[in-house]
C-alpha positions, 0 to 999 in steps of 0.5 A: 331906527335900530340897526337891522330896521335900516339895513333890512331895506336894501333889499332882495337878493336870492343869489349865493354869497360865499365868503373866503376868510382864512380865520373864523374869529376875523370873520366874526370880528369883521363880517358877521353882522355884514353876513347876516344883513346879506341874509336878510336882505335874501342871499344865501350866505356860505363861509369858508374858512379855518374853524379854530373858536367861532364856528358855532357863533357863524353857524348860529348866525344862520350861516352855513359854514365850510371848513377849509384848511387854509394856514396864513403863515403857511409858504410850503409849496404842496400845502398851497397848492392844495389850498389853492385845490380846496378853494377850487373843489368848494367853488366847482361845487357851491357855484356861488353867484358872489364870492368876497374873498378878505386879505391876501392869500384868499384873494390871491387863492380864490381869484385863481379858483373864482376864475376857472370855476366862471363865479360871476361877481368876485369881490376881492377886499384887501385890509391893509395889503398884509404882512408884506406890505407892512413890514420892513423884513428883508422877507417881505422885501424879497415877497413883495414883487412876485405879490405885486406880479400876482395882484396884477394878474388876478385883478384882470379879469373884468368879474373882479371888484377891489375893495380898499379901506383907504386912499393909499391903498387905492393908488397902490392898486390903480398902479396894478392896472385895476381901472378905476370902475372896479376899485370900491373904496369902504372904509373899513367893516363899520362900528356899532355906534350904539355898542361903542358909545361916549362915556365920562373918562374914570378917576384915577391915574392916566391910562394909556391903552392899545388894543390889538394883536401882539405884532411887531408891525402894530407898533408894539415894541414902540408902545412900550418903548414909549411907556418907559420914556413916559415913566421917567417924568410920569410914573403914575400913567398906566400903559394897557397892551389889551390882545391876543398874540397871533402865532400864524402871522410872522411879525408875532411876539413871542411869549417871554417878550411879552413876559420880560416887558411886564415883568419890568413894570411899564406895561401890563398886557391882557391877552385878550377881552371880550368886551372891549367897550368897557377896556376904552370906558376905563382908558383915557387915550388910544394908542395905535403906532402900526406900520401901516393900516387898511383901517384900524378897527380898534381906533375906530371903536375907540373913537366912537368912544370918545377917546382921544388918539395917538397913532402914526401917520401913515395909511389907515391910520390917519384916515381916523387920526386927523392931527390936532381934530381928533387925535394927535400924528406921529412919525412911524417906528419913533418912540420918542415922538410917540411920548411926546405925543402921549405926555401932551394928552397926558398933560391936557385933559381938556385938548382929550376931551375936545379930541375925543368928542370930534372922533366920535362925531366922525365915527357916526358921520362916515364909519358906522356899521350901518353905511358900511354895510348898505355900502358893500351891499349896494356893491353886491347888487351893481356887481351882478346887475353889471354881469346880468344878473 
């Protein structure tokens, strides 16, 4: 059965589902095929978000798009407020029955608006709790409290459904006061298992990859860290940093680092690609050393890959990581280890293989697009019957 035959019987909906996203090429990686089977399962589909490179994928999807001005890295206090003035107006005048609202400022932002505006559902998903859960600055140290004070009030409302990826997300936000009836735990937007499938791994020298954005807090400067500790006994491996970097997000590296590191010989970066089945068809291992996850998609398309993985233990990605069952579990922020960790796979093609295989088993059994997205759609219907509608 194809993926649009299973998830056309969820059924019928004819309610207004708006999406609050602040980038367009996010929804696209993330919700557009969950958006489009809400369109065929009968909502009326709206996203509002910044249109930078993908407005006419949304558009062409049958969705209709509202562009707002939303600016993630943004702190200036007119400029959030009249964010927060936007979302307002979209709301007041849209008057969606469902608003699911991803990652931090749009939930924040549009559970102020969601509220005054009386939307009935409000589905507030958090990937990972952000920058200022991730990152060890002594800004984000310094954000931290006033966040955690204002997840607490938006969360208050009984209209609110929390939507986590992972089991330490869940504690952090049942600590908000959020009872446990209105936190949903979905792992993650689903992998298309037939667009991400198995293949023998290619000849040829080693090949060591990450695939994500150029952030700090992805555990980059580990990764290359790592590759010069690999070099020293191992110097035929090739390391891959495949992804764009992300000027919006305050843990982006800069561009004459990323030049320096490649300019060295341990690393070669691609900035971005747009098939990434064939980057892991031709990759041995994935590496992904973030400092913290909501759940990482480019593990899981690796997975479903059959590759083997390398990540570190900490939430999201030991969720997909299981140590010694399909991949191996390092210490966060530790290059050596992480070496170490690579130089084992590197060492034992039979320990990847045997890896790669369980991931990809895992993947189909609990991460596919398909239940993820009868998952979230099923969330959408309990809402509302929930409100009597």
């Amino acid at each position: 059965m194809s993926n649009r035959a299973v998830i056309r019987v969820t059924g019928d909906s004819n309610k207004k589902l708006l999406f609050l996203v602040t980038e367009d090429w996010y929804f696209c990686s993330h919700r557009l095929a969950l958006a489009i089977a809400a369109r065929e399962a009968g909502y009326e589909v709206l996203v509002a978000t910044r249109v930078d490179r993908c407005g006419a994928e949304i558009r062409g999807a049958g969705l209709r798009l509202l562009p707002i001005g939303l600016r993630r890295r943004s702190l200036a206090p007119w400029r959030e407020w009249a964010a927060v003035l936007e979302i307002y107006r979209l709301y007041r005048t849209e008057r969606p029955d469902i608003v699911h609202q991803v990652a931090m400022k749009p939930v924040l932002y549009g559970s102020v608006a969601a509220w005054v505006c009386r939307v009935p559902v409000i589905i507030n998903a958090l990937a990972g709790l952000g920058f200022v859960y991730a990152s060890a600055s002594g800004f984000a140290r310094l954000l931290k409290p006033f966040v955690r004070l204002a997840l607490r009030l938006v969360f208050a409302s009984s209209r609110v459904r929390v939507v986590l990826q992972n089991p330490d997300d869940d504690r952090i936000v049942g600590a908000l006061a959020v009872p446990a009836g209105r936190r949903v735990l979905i792992r993650g937007s689903g992998v298309d298992t037939e667009k991400f499938a198995p293949s023998p791994e290619p000849a040829g020298p080693v090949v060591v990859t990450l695939v994500a954005r150029m952030l700090a807090d992805k555990g980059v400067c580990e990764f290359v860290e790592a590759a010069r500790i690999v070099h020293r006994s191992h110097p035929q491996a090739r390391f891959r940093l495949v992804g764009p970097q992300d000027a919006e997000n305050p843990a982006c590296i800069d561009s004459a680092t990323l030049a320096a590191w490649c300019a060295a010989g341990h690393v070669h970066w691609c900035p971005g690609s747009d098939d990434i089945p064939s980057v892991w068809a031709h990759s041995h291992i994935a590496v992904l050393p973030s400092y913290r996850e909501g759940l990482p998609k480019a593990l899981l398309e690796a997975a479903a890959c059959g590759r083997a993985m390398v990540a570190t233990d900490v939430p999201g990605c030991r969720e997909i990581v299981q140590a010694g069952e399909t991949g191996l579990l390092v210490p966060a922020r530790d290059p050596e280890a992480l070496a170490q960790a690579v130089l084992t796979l590197i060492k034992d093609p039979d320990l990847r293989r045997r890896l790669g295989a369980r991931a990809r088993h895992i993947v189909r059994a609990h991460f596919s697009r398909q239940l993820i997205i009868r998952q979230t759609l099923d969330l959408y219907r309990e809402s509302l019957a929930a409100r009597g509608l």
